[in-house]
Each structure stands twice: as C-alpha cells, then as structure tokens.
FIVEX-73440 format. One record per residue (C-alpha): residue number from 1; x, y, z. Coordinates in Angstrom, 1 decimal. Layout:
# FIVEX-73440
<kelum k="NUM" x="X" y="Y" z="Z"/>
...
# end
This chain:
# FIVEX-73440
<kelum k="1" x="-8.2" y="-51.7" z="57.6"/>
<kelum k="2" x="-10.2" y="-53.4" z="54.6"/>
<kelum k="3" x="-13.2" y="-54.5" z="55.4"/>
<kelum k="4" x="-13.7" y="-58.5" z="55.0"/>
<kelum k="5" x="-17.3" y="-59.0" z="53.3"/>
<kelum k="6" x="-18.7" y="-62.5" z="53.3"/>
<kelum k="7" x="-20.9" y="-62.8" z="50.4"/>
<kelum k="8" x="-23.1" y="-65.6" z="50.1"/>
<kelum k="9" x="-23.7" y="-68.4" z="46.9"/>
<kelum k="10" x="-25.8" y="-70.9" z="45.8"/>
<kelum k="11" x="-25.2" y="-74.1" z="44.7"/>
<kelum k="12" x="-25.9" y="-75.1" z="41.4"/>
<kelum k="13" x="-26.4" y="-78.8" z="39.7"/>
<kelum k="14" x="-24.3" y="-79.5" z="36.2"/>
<kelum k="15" x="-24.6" y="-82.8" z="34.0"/>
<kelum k="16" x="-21.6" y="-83.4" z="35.6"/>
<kelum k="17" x="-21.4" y="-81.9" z="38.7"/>
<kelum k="18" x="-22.4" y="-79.7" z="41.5"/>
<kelum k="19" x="-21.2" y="-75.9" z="41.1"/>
<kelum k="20" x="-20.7" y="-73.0" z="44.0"/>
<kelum k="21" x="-22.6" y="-70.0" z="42.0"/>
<kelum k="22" x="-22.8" y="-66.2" z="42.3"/>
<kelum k="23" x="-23.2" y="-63.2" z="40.3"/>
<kelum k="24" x="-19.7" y="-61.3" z="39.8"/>
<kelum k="25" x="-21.8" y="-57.8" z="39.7"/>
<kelum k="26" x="-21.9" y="-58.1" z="43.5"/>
<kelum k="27" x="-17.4" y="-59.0" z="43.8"/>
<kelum k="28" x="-17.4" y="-55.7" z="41.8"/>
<kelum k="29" x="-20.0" y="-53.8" z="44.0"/>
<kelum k="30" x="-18.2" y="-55.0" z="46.5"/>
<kelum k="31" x="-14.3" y="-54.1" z="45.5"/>
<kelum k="32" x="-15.8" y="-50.6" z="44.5"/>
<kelum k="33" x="-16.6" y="-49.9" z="48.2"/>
<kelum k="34" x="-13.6" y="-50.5" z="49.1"/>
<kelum k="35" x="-14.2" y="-54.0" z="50.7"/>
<kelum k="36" x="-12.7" y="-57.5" z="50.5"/>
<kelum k="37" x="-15.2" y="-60.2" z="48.9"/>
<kelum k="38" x="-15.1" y="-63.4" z="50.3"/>
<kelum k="39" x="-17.4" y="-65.8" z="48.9"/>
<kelum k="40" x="-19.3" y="-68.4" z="51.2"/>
<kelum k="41" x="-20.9" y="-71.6" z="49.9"/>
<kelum k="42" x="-24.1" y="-72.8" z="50.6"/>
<kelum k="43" x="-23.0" y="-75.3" z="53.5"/>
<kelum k="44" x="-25.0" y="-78.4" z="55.0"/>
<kelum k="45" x="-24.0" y="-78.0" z="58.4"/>
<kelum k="46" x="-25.3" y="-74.5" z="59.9"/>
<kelum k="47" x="-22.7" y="-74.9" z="62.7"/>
<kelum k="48" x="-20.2" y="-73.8" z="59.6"/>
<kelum k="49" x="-21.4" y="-70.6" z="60.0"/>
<kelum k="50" x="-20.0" y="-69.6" z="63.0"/>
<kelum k="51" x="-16.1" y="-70.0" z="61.7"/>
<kelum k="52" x="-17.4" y="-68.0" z="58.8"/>
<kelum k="53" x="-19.0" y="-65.1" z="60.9"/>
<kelum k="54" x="-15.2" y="-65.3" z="62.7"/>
<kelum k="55" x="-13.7" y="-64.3" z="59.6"/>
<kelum k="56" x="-15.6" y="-61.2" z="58.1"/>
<kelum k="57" x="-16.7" y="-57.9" z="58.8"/>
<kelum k="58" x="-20.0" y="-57.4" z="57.4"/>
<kelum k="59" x="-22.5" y="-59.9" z="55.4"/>
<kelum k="60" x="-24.0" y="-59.7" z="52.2"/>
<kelum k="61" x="-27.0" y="-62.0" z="51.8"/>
<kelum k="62" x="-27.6" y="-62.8" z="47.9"/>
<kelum k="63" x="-30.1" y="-62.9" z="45.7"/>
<kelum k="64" x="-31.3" y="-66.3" z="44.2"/>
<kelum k="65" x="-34.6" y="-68.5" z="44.6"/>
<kelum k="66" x="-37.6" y="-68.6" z="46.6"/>
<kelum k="67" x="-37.3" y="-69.2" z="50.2"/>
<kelum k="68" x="-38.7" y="-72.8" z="51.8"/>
<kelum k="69" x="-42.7" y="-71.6" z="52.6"/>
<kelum k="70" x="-42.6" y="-74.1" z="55.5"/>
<kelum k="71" x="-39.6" y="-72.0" z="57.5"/>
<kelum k="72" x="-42.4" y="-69.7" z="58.2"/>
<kelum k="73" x="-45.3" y="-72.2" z="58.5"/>
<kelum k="74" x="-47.0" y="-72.7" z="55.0"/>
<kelum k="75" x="-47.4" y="-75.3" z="52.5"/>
<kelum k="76" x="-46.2" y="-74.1" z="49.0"/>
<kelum k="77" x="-48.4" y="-72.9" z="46.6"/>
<kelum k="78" x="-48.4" y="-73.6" z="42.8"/>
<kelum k="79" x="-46.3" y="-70.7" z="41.5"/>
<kelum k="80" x="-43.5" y="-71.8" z="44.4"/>
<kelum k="81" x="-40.8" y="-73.9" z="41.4"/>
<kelum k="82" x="-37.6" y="-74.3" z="43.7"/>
<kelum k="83" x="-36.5" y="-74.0" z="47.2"/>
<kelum k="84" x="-33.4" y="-75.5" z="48.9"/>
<kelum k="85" x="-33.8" y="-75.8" z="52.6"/>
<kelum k="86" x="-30.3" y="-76.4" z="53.4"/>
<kelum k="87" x="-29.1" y="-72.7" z="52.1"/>
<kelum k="88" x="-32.2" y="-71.0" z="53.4"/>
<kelum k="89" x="-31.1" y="-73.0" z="56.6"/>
<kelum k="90" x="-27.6" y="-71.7" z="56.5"/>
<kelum k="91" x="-28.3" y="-68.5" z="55.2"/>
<kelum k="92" x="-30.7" y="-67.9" z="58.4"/>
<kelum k="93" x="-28.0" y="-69.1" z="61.0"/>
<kelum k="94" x="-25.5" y="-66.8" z="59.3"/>
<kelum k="95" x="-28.1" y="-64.1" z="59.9"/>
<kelum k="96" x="-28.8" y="-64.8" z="63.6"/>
<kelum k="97" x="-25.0" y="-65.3" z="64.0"/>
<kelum k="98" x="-24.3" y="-61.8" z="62.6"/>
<kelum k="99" x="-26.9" y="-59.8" z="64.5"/>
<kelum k="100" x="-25.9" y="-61.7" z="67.5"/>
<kelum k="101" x="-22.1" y="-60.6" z="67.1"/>
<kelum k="102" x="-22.9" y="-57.0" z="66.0"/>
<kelum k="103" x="-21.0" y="-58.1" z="62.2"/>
<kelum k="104" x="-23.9" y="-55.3" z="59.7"/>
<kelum k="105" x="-25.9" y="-57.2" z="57.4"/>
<kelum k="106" x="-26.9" y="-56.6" z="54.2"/>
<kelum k="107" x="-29.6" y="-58.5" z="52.0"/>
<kelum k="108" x="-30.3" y="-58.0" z="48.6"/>
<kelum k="109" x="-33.4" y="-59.6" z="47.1"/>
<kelum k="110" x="-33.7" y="-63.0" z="48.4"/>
<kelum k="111" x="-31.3" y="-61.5" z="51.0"/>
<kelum k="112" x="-33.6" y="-59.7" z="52.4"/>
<kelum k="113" x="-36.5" y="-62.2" z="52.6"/>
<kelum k="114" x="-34.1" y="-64.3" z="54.4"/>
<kelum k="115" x="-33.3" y="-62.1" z="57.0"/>
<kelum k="116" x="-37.5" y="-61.5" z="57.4"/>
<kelum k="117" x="-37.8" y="-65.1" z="58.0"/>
<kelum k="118" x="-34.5" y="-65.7" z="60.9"/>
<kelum k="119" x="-36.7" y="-62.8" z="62.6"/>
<kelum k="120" x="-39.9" y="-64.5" z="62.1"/>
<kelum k="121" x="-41.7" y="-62.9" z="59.8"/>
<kelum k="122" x="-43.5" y="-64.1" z="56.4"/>
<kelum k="123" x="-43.6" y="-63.7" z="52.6"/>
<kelum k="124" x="-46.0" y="-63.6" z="50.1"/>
<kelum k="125" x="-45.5" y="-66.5" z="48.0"/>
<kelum k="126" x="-46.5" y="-64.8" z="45.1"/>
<kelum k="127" x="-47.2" y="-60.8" z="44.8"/>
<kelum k="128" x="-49.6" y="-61.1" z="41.7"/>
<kelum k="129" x="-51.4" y="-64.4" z="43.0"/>
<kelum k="130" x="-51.7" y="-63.5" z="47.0"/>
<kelum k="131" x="-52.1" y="-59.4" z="46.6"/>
<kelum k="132" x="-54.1" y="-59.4" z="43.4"/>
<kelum k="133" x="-51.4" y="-56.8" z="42.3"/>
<kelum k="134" x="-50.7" y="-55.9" z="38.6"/>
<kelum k="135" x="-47.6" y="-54.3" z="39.2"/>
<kelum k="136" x="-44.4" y="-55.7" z="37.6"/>
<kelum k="137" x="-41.7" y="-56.8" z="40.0"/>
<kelum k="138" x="-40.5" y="-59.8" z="37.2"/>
<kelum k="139" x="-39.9" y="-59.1" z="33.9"/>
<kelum k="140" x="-38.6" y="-61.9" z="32.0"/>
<kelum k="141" x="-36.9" y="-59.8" z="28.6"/>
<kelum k="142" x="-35.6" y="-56.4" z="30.9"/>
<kelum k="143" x="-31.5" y="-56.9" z="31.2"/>
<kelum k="144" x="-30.2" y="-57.1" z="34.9"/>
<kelum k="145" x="-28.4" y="-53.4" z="34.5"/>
<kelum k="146" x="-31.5" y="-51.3" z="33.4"/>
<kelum k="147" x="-34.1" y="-49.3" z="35.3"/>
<kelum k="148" x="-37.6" y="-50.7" z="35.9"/>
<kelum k="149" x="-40.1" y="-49.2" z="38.5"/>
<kelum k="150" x="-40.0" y="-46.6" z="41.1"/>
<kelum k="151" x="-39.7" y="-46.9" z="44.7"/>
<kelum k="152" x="-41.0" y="-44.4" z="47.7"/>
<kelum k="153" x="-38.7" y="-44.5" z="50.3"/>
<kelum k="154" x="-39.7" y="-43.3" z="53.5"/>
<kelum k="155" x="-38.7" y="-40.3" z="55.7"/>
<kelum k="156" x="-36.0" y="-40.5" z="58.7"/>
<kelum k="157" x="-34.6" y="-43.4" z="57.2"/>
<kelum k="158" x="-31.4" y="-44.5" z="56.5"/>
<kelum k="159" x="-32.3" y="-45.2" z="53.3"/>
<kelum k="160" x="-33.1" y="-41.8" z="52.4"/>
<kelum k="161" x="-30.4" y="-40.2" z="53.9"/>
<kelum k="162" x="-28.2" y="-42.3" z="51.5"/>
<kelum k="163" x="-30.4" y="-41.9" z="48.4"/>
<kelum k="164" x="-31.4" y="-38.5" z="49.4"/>
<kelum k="165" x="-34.6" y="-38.4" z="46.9"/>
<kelum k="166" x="-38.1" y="-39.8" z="48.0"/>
<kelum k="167" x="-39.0" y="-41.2" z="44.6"/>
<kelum k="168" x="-36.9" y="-42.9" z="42.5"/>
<kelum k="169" x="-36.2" y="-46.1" z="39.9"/>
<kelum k="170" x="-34.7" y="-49.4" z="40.4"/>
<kelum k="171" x="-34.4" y="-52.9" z="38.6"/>
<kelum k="172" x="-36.4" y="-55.8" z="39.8"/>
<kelum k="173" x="-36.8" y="-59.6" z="39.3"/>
<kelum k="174" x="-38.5" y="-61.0" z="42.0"/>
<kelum k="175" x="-41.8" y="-62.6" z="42.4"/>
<kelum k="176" x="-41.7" y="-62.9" z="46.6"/>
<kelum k="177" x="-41.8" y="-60.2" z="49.0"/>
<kelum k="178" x="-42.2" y="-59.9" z="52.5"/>
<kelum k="179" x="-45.9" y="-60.1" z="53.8"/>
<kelum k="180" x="-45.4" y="-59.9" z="57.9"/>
<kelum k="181" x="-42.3" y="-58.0" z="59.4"/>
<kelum k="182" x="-39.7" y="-60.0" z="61.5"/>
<kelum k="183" x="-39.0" y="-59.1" z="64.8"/>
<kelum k="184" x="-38.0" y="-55.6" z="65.1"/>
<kelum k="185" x="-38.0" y="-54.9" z="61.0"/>
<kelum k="186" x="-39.7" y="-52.1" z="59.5"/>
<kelum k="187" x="-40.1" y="-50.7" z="55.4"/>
<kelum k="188" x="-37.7" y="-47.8" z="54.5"/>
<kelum k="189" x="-39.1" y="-48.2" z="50.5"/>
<kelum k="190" x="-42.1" y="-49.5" z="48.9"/>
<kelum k="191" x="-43.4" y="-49.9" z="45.3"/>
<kelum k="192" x="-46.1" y="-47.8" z="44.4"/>
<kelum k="193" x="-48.3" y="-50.7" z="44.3"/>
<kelum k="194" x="-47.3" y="-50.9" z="48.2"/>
<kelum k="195" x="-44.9" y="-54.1" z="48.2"/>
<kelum k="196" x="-42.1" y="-53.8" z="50.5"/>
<kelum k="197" x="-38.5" y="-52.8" z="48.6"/>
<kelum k="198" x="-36.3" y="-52.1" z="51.9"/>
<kelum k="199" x="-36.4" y="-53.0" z="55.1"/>
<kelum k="200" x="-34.2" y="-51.7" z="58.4"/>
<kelum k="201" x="-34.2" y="-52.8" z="61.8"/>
<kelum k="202" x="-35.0" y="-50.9" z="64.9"/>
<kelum k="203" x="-32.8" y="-50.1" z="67.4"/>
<kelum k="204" x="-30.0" y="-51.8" z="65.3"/>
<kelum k="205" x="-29.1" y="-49.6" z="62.5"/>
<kelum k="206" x="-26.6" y="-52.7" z="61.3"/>
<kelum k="207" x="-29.1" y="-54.8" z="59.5"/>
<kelum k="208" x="-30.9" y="-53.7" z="56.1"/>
<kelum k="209" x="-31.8" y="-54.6" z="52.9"/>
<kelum k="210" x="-33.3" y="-54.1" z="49.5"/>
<kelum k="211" x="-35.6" y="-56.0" z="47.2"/>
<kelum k="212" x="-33.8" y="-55.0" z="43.8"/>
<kelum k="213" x="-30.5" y="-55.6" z="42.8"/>
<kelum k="214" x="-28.3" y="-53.0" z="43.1"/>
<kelum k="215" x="-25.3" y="-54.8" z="42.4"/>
<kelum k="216" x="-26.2" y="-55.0" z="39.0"/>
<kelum k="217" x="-26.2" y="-51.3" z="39.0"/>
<kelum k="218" x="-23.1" y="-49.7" z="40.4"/>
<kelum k="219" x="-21.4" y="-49.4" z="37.1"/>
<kelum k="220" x="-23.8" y="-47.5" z="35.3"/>
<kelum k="221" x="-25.5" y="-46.3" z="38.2"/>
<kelum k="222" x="-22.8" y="-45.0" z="40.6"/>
<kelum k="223" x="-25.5" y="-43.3" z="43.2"/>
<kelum k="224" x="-26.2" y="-47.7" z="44.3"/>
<kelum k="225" x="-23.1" y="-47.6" z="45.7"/>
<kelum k="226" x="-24.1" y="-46.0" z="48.7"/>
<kelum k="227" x="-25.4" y="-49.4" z="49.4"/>
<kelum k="228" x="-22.6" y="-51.1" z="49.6"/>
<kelum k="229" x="-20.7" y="-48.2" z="50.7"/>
<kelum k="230" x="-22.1" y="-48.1" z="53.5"/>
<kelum k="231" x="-21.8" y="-51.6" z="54.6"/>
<kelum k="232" x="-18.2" y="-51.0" z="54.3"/>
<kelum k="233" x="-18.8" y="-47.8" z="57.0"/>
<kelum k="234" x="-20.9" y="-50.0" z="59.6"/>
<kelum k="235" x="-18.0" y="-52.4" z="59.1"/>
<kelum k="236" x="-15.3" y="-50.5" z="60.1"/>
<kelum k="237" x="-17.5" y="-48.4" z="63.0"/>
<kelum k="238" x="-18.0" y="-51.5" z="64.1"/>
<kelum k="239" x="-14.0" y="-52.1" z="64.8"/>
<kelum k="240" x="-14.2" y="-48.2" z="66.1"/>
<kelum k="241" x="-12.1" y="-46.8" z="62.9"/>
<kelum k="242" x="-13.4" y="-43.9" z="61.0"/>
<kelum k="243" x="-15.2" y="-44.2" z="57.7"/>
<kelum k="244" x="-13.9" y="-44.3" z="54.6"/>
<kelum k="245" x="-13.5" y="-41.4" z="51.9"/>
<kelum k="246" x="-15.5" y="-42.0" z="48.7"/>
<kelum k="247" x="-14.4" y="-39.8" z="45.3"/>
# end
C-alpha cells in the first residue's frame, strides 16, 4: 500500500481569476516518503471535508497566512494583514474530522496553529509585538531552502527520537505562534527565545507539527524527511501494515 496524503491549498485571487495555490516543495517532500499527494482546495462548505477525510491516509496541514484572531476569541491587532475564515474554517473541520477517525496529522507552520485552534487553544498575534521578543522568526531576504535559527527539542519526544540531536537549525518565516496549548497538545521544540516550534498530542501519538518549513528542506537537507517519513509510517500502522524501508 501507498499512502494517500491529502495536502491542503490556499486560494489565491488573479486579475483575472481565482487560483487553487500550494508550494510544490511539499508534492516532493511528500513523493520522497514514499506517499501519494493529493491536493485539497480551500472549500466553502466544511461538510466537504468529510468525503475528503474518506479518501486519504494521513493529512498535511500547510503553511500560508495568519489564522482568523476571532476563531479563538480576539479582535485583530495591527500587524494581523490577511485572514480568510473560510479556509481556517475548513482547515479546522479537516482537523477534527482526522483526529476523530484516527487518519495522523501533520501541520507545518500555519498547519500547526491551525490544529492549536480546532483544540482550543490561542496564538500570539505577533511574537515581536505580544512577547517583546527580538528573536528572528521572519526574515524577509533569507531563501526558503536555507538554515536560520536553532531549535531545542525536548526529551522523550517523538521529535527527538526522529531528529536524534537536542539542538539543532531550521528555516523560519512566520510571525504567529502558538500562545495557549489546545486540548491535549504539548511543545516537543522551542526557539531559544522560548516560542513554540513543535507541538504533539498526548495520548495520541498521530497528531504533530512543526513551525518551520521542512518541506523546503528535504532536498538539501535529507535528515527533514523523517518528518514526512514518518507520517507515511503512522499511515500505514494505522491500516495495520508494517513500515516502510527508507535508503
């Protein structure tokens, strides 16, 4: 069996027309585990999730802009651009539909706020303006595919057991992060200015995520595709077959 990954884009307004948008890095990432990409629209109707959630074998929740403030019960701030409701809508209702079902999650980024916010939890709106923190986490010149800052990921993790090192560097362009936990979520990385980088879920080892973006990373990078690599493993432990054998 091939594992089915639904992958989720944005939509994206032309002159001309409305386009369905998402970075190839993550079909690669994706085809390197092993997997099947499938790529999911932003949809208006959450209920479309469910036919979705019938189709695939683990999630990937994509990066992409900031997450509606009032979903978890704030006003926007002044640093908050962009938000569409209707994919952070259908985004959280694949979210809930996949943990309900047992399909593994993964988000990436935004991907991972999202999944904070289905549970209930919160974000920072913005790290520098709500945390006072003079960390980077956005540069606007550094290239998607190159190193940035280092994370500390913590012990008896999965995290670690797929990384194996305690300290080391990823990419990063993001100026939310998760403030409160979601029900049941907990860090497995932060930044050393203590933002949250990785979350996992207790007592349901099929939900986790990451605040870079490792997709853009695999190719140069080969130790980031443990991430998706292992997505394709819950996957297909899900369906009771074994895992798969990575060169």
């Amino acid at each position: 069996m091939i594992p089915v990954i639904g992958l989720t884009a944005f939509t994206q307004p032309t002159p001309q027309k409305k386009r369905v948008n998402v970075s190839y890095h993550y079909i690669e990432s994706i085809e390197m585990a092993g997997g099947i990409p499938i790529v999911i629209p932003e949809c208006r109707h959450p209920d479309i999730a469910k036919t979705y959630l019938d189709r695939i074998d683990g999630l990937i929740i994509s990066g992409g802009d900031d997450v509606s403030p009032y979903l978890y019960g704030e006003n926007p701030i002044n640093e908050v651009e962009y938000f569409s409701v209707e994919r952070d809508q259908f985004e959280i209702a694949l979210v809930k539909g996949a943990i309900k079902r047992g399909i593994p999650v993964f988000g990436i980024c935004r991907g991972i706020q999202i999944i904070n916010v289905a549970l209930g939890g919160t974000l920072f709106q913005d790290i520098r303006v709500q945390t006072g923190s003079e960390f980077g986490h956005n540069p606007k010149a550094m290239p998607v595919d190159r190193l940035y800052h280092k994370v500390v990921i913590e012990d008896n993790t999965t995290l670690r057991t797929l990384f194996k090192e305690k300290l080391f560097l990823v990419n990063s362009f993001h100026h939310q992060a998760i403030k409160e936990f979601g029900e049941g979520l907990y860090a497995s990385a932060y930044s050393q200015d203590g933002i949250i980088e990785a979350i996992e879920m207790r007592g349901n080892k099929f939900v986790y995520g990451v605040q870079w973006h490792p997709e853009d990373l695999t190719r140069d990078y080969p130790e980031f595709r443990a991430l998706f690599q292992h997505l394709m493993d819950l996957a297909l432990e899900r369906k009771g077959l074994p895992h798969m054998y990575y060169i």
